[in-house]
N, C-alpha and C positions, 0 to 999 in steps of 0.2 A: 503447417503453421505452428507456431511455437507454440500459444496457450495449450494447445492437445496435451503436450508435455509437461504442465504444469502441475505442481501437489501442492494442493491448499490445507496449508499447520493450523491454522486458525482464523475463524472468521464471525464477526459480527456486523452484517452486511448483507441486501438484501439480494438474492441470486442472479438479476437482473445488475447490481452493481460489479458483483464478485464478476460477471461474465464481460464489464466493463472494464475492467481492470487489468484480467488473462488478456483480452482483447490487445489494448493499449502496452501490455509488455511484449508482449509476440509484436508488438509491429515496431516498438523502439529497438527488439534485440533484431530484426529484418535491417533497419535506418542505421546505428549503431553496432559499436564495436562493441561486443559482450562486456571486453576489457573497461571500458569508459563507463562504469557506474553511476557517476555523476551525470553524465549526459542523458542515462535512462531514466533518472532517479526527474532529474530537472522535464522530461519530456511528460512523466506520466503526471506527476504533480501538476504541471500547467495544463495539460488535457481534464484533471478530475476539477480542479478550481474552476475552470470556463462549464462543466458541463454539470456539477454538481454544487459553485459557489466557493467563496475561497477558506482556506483555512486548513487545506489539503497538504499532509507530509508526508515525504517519501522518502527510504534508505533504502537502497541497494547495493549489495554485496557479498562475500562469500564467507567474511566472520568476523559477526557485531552479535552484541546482546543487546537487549532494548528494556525498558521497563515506561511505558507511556500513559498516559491520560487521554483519555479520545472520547471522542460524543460518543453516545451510544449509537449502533447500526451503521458505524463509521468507520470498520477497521476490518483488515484484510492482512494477513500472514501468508505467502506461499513461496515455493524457488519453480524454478525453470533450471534442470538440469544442478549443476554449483551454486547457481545464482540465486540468492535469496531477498525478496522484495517483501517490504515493510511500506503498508499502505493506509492512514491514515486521518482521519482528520481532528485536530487537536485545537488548540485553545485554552484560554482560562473564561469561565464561563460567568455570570451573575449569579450571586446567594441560590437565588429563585429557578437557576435550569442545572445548578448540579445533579440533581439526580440525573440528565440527560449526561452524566459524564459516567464513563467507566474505566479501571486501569484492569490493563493487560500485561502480565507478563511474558516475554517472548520467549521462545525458546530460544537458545545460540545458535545460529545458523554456520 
């Protein structure tokens, strides 16, 4: 299975998520063509919004830089081989649950 093979860069997320996530890319890159980033990117994102509520963003690909906004306990950095996945959930929040936001800088994948 592909999560085995995956190296998580960065995460604030609880390990039952993070193991949600490996899960759901290992089974879109099985469904999907590696090549079709969008298709994977669109698959995990609508898996994380049904299972964890919406507001879920996802990039996949082999070279983006990112600079994001994300709840906190919300976010997932890892690749699978080339591929590098950017997992998210963002938003603009109320005065009163900012501190629930954190910005991350990604590395360049």
């Amino acid at each position: 299975m592909m999560e085995r093979q995956a190296v998580i860069g960065e995460a604030d997320m609880l390990e039952t998520m993070q193991q949600d996530a490996l899960r759901l890319a290992g089974k879109a890159l099985d469904e999907f063509d590696a090549t079709n980033s969008t298709q994977i990117a669109h698959f995990i994102k609508k898996e994380f919004d049904r299972s964890y509520g919406p507001g879920w963003q996802c990039i996949v690909g082999t070279d983006f830089g990112s600079f994001v906004t994300h709840h906190s306990g919300c976010f997932i950095y890892f690749s699978i081989g080339s591929l590098a996945i950017l997992l998210f959930r963002g938003g603009v929040a109320p005065e009163s649950d900012r501190a629930q936001l954190s910005a991350t800088d990604t590395v360049k994948a």
